[in-house]
C-alpha positions in Angstrom: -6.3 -20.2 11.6 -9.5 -20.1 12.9 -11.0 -23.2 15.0 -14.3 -24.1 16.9 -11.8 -25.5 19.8 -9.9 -21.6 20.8 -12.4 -19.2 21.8 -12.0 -15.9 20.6 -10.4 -12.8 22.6 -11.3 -10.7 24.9 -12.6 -7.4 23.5 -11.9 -4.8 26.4 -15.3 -3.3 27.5 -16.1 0.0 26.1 -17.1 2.6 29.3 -20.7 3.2 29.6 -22.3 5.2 32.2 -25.4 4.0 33.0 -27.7 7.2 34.3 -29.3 7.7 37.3 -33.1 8.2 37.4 -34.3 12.1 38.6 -36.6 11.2 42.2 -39.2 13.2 43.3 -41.7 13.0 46.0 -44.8 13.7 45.1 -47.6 15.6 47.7 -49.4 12.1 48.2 -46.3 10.1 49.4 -45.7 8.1 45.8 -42.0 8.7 45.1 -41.3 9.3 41.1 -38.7 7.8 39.6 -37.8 9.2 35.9 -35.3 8.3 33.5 -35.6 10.4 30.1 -34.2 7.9 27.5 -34.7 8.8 23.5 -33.1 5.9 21.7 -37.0 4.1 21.0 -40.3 6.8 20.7 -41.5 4.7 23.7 -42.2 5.2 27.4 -41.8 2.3 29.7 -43.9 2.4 33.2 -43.3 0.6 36.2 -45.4 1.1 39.8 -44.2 -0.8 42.7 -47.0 -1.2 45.6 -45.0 -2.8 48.7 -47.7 -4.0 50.8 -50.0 -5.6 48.2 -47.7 -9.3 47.4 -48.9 -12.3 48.8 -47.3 -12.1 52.2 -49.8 -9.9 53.0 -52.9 -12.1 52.0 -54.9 -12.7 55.5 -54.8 -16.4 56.5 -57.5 -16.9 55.9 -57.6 -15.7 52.1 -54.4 -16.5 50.6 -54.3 -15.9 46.8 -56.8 -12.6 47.3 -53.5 -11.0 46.4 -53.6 -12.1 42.8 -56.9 -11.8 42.5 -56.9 -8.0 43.1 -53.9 -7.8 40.7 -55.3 -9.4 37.8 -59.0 -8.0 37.9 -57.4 -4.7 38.6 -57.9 -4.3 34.3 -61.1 -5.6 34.8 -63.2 -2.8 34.7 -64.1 1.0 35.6 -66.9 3.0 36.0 -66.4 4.6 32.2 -64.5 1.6 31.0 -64.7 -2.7 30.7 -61.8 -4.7 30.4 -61.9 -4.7 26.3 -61.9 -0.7 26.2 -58.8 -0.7 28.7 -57.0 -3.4 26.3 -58.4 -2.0 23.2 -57.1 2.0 24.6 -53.7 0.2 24.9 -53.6 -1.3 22.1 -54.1 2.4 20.7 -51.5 3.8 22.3 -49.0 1.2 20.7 -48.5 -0.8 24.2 -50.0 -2.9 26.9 -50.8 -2.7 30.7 -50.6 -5.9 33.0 -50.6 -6.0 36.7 -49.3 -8.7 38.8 -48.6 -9.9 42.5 -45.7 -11.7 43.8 -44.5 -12.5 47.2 -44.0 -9.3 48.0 -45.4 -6.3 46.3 -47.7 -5.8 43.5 -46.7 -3.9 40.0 -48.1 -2.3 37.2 -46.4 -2.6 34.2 -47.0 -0.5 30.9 -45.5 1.0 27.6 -47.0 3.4 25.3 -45.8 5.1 22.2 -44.5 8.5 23.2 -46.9 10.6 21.4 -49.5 9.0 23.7 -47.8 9.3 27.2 -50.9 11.4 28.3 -53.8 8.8 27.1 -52.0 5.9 28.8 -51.1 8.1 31.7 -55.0 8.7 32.2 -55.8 4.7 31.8 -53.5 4.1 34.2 -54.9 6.3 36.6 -58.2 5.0 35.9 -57.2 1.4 36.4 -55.5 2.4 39.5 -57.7 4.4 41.3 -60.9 3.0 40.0 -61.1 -0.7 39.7 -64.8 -2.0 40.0 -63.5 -5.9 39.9 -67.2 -6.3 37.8 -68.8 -10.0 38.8 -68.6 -11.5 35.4 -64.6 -11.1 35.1 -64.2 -12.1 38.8 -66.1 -15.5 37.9 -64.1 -15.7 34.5 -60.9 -15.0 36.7 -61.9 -17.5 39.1 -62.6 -20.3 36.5 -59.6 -19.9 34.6 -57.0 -19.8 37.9 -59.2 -22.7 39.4 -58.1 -24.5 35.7 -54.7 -23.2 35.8 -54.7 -24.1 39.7 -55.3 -27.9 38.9 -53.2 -28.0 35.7 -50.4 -26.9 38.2 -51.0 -29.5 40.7 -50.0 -32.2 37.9 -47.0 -30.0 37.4 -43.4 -32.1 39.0 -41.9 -28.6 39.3 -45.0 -27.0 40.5 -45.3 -29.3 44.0 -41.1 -29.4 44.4 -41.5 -25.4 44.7 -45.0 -25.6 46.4 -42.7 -28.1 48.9 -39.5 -26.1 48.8 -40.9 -23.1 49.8 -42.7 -24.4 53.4 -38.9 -26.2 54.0 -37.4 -23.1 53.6 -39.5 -21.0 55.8 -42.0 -22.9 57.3 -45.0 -21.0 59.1 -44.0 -17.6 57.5 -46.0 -15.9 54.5 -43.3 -16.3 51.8 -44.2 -20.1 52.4 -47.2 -19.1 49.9 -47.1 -20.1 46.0 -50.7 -20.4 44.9 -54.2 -20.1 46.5 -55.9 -22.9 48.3 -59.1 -23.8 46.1 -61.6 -23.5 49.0 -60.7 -19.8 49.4 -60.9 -19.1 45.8 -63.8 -20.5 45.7 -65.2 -18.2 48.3 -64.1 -14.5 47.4 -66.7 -11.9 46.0 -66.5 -8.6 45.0 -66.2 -6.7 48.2 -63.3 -8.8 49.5 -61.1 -7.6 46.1 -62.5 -4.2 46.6 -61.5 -4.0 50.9 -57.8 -5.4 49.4 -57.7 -2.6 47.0 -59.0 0.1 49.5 -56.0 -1.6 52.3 -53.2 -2.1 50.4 -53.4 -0.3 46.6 -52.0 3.4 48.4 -49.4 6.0 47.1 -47.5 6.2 50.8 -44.3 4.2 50.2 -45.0 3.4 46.5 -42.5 4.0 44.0 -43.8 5.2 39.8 -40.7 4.6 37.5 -40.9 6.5 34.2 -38.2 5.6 31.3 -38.2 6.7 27.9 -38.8 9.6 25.4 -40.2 12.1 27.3 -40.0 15.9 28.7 -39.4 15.4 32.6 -41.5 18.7 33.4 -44.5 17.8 30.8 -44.7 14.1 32.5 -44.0 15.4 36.2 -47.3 17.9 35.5 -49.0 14.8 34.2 -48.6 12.5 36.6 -49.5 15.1 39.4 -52.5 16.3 37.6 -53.7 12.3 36.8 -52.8 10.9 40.1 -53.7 14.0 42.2 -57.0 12.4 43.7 -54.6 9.0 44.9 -54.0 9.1 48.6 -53.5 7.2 52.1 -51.0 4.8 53.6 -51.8 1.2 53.0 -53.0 -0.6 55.8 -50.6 -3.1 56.9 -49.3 -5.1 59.8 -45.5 -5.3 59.9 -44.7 -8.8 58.6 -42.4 -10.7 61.0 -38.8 -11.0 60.3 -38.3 -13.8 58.0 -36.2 -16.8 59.1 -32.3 -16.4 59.0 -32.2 -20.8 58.4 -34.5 -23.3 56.8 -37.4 -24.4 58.9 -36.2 -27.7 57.5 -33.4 -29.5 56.4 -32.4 -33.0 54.6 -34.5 -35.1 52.3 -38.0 -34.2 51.7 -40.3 -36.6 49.6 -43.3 -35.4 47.6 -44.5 -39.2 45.9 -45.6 -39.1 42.6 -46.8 -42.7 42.0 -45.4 -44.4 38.3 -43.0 -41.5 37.8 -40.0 -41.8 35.2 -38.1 -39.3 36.6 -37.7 -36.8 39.6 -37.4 -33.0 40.1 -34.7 -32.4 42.4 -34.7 -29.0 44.5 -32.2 -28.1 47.2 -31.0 -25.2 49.2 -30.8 -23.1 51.6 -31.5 -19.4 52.9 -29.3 -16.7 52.5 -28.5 -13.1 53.7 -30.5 -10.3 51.7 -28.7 -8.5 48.3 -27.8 -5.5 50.5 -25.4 -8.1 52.7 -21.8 -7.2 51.8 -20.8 -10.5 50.2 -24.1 -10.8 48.5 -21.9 -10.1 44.9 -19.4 -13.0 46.0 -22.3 -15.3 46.7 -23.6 -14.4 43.4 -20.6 -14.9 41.6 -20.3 -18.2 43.6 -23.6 -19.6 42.5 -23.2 -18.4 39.4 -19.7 -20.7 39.3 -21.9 -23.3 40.6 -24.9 -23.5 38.2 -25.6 -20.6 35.8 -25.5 -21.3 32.4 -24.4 -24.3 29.9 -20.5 -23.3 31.4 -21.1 -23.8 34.8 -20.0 -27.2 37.1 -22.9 -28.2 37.6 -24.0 -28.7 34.0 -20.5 -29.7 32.8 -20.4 -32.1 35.6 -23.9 -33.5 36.8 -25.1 -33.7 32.9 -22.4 -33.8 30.5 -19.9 -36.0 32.9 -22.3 -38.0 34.2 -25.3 -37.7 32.5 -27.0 -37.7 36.0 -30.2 -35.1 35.1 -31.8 -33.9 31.8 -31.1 -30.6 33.0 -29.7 -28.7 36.0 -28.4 -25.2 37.7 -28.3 -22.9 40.5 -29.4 -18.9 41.1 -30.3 -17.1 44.3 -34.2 -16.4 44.7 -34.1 -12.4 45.9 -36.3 -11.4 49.1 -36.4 -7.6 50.7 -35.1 -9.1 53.5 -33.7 -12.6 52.6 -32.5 -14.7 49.7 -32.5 -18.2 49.1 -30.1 -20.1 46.9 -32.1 -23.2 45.0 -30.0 -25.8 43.0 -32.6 -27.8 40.4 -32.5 -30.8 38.3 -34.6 -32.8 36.1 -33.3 -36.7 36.2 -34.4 -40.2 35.8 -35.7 -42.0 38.9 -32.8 -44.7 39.2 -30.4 -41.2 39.2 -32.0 -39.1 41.9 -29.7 -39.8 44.8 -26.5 -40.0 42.3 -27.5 -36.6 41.4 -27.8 -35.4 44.4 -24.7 -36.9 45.7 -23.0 -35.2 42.7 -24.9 -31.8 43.4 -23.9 -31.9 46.7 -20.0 -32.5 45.9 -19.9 -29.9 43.6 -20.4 -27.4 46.5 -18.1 -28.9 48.3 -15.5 -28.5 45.9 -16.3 -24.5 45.8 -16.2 -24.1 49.1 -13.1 -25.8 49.3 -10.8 -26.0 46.3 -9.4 -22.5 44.7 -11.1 -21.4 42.6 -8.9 -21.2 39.1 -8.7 -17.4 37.8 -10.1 -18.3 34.0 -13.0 -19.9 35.3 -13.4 -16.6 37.6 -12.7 -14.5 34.9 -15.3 -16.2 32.6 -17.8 -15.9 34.6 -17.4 -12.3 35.8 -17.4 -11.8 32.2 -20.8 -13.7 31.9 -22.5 -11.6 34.2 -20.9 -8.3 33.1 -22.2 -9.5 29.5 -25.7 -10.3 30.7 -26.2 -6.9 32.4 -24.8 -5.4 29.5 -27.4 -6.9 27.2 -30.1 -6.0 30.1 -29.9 -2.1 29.5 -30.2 -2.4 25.6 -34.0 -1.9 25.8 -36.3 0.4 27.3 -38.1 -2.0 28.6 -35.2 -3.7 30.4 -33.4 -1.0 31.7 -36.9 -0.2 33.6 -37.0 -3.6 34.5 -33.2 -3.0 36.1 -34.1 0.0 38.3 -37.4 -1.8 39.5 -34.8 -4.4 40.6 -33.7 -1.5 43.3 -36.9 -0.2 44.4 -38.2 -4.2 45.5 -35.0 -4.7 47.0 -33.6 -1.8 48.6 -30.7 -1.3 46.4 -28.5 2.0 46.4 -29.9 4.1 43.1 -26.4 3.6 41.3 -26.1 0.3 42.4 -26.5 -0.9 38.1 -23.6 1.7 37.3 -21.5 0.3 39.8 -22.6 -3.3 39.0 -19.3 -4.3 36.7 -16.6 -2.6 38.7 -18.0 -4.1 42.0 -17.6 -7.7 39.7 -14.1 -6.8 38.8 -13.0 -6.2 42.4 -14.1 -9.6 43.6 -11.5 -11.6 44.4 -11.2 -15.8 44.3 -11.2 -15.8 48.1 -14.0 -13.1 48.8 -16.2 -15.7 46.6 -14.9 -18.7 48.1 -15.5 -17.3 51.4 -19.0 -16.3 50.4 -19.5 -19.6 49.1 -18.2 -21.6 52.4 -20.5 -19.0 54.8 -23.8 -19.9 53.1 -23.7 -22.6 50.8 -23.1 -25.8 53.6 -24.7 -29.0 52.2 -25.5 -29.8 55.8 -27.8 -26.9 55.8 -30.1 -28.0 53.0 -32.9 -28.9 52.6 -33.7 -31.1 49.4 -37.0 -31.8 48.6 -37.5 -34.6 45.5 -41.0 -35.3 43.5 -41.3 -38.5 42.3 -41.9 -42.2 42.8 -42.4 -43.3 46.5 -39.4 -45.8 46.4 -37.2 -42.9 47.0 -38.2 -42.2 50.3 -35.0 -41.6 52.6 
């Protein structure tokens, strides 16, 4: 008989080899990354720019960055910004670009039968921006609107908070630009940032879906041809190895009902050793509606609204972050209870169902990630930003299966040390201390 309180077997996991891209250098220094795939007539793009992220933003114009980025689609000399959306909407797709911390990236999908088309509107965006005045200004309204609709935002200024605890002084402190400086930039500052940093040395083009490797490699050579130079850049400092800051950190929010709760601390880089172990610790920890922290700081208690744990990836650092949502009268409570739950990872066995579950979540959820174009792209970008080996996907479950109880345990006692912390809280100014 069937019931809702036995879950159902196990279904052993069917082998499937994830391929490997083909990588070739091109003359101008942009490594090519392609990944024939003909289950969808579609072709997934994916350009990583390593130097153009926030981080690299001078002082004195943080959030330039994002500008370039966005207004990159703006215009060209032969095109405005509704013939580049319209000639993407022809070819059955999009393209978006966007700057994080670290790197910039162009993101795109055609129909197959119009790889060459988008191919060329890529190249155009890429190589020819003219970042025309009347999108720069519309630009600049709307993120000076989204900029102060942010600022109301609980989650917004814990992150904002979080971030300069973490690393203090460095440049992955930066979330957003300061209004002043947004103010400020003109046309020729987007332009300079696109001439410094928007180069084909050290980039990476990933190329995944229905298409004939020779025709796309004569493409891309023949589109991106005229693309050259190393970006200018100054070697970033190493980041920090421990919080700038630990222990409470207060953001008041005057006549709040509730608080949002952040805490952690930094972590070693995916390429460390144990990075699986502290992933499959964290993942014990906070991931999903299964995990401790929900079974424990919510349903048990009934301490936050909502609440997990996940591990924030760097090139060269990581950072785990543990969040909740709770009334005011609960914050320290849950907390307190956030806090003990660590403890009792690092130092209580871990039993082997609930290791065994949640191998089996994050085997699942990779599993589900390669079912589309679009993610399995998504997947091997996950490499190029952070330095992964090229089969590290393929090897992704077995590496799971070998992790023993202890390995994460130990992983989990290493880096996840409450004393370590820092926990920054948004919310009403009683809760100082």
């Amino acid at each position: 008989m069937i019931t809702r309180s036995v879950p159902p077997p196990d279904v052993p996991m069917r082998p499937s080899e994830l391929p490997l891209p083909d990588a070739t250098l091109l003359p101008n220094g942009l490594r090519l990354l392609m990944l024939p795939d003909t289950r969808a007539p579609v072709v997934e793009f994916r350009l990583v720019l390593p130097y153009a992220g926030r981080a690299y933003d001078a002082p004195e114009w943080i959030g330039l960055s994002g500008a370039t980025a966005r207004l990159l689609i703006g215009g060209t000399p032969t095109r405005s910004s509704f013939e580049i959306a319209d000639e993407a909407d022809r070819c059955g797709g999009y393209i978006s670009v966007s700057a994080n911390t670290e790197t910039a990236t162009l993101s795109a999908r055609c129909l197959a039968p119009y790889l060459e088309p988008m191919t060329r509107l890529i190249a155009d965006v890429l190589l020819n921006p003219t970042f025309p005045p009347d999108e720069l200004e519309i630009d600049r309204a709307n993120t000076l609107q989204r900029l102060r609709l942010q600022r109301s935002q609980p989650a917004f200024l814990a992150e904002e908070r979080f971030r300069i605890a973490l690393f203090g002084e460095h440049p992955y402190r930066r979330l957003a630009p300061d209004e002043d400086v947004l103010q400020r930039w003109q046309q020729e500052h987007l332009q300079a940032f696109h001439a410094e940093r928007y180069r084909p040395q050290d980039a990476t083009l990933l190329l995944v879906g229905d298409f004939e490797p020779n025709a796309a490699l004569k493409l891309l050579q023949d589109a991106l041809g005229d693309w050259h130079g190393t970006a200018e850049q100054e070697p970033l400092p190493a980041p920090p190895m421990q919080n700038a800051e630990t222990g409470w950190r207060l953001v008041e929010r005057p006549h709040s009902v509730q608080s949002q709760i952040m805490l952690g601390a930094l972590c070693p880089p995916r390429t460390a050793p144990d990075s699986l172990a502290l992933q499959m610790a964290v993942s014990i920890l906070g991931a999903g509606a299964s995990s401790r922290l929900f079974l424990t700081v919510r349903e048990q208690y009934g301490y936050a609204y909502s609440v997990g744990a996940h591990l924030d990836y760097y090139l060269r650092v990581s950072a785990f972050t543990a969040e909740a949502q709770t009334a005011t009268e609960n914050t320290h409570d849950a907390v307190r209870q956030i806090c003990a739950e660590v403890e009792r990872l690092i130092h209580e066995p871990i039993p082997a169902d609930e290791l065994d579950a949640t191998r089996n979540y994050l085997i699942g959820r990779h599993m589900i990630g390669r079912l589309t174009l679009g993610s399995l792209a998504d997947l091997y970008k996950q490499v190029v930003l952070y330095g992964l080996p090229m089969d590290y996907w393929r090897r992704y479950p077995e590496m799971l299966e070998s992790l023993t109880a202890d390995a994460v345990q130990q992983a989990a006692a290493r880096y996840l040390q409450p004393e370590r912390f820092a926990t920054v809280v948004v919310g009403e100014p009683s809760l100082a201390g």
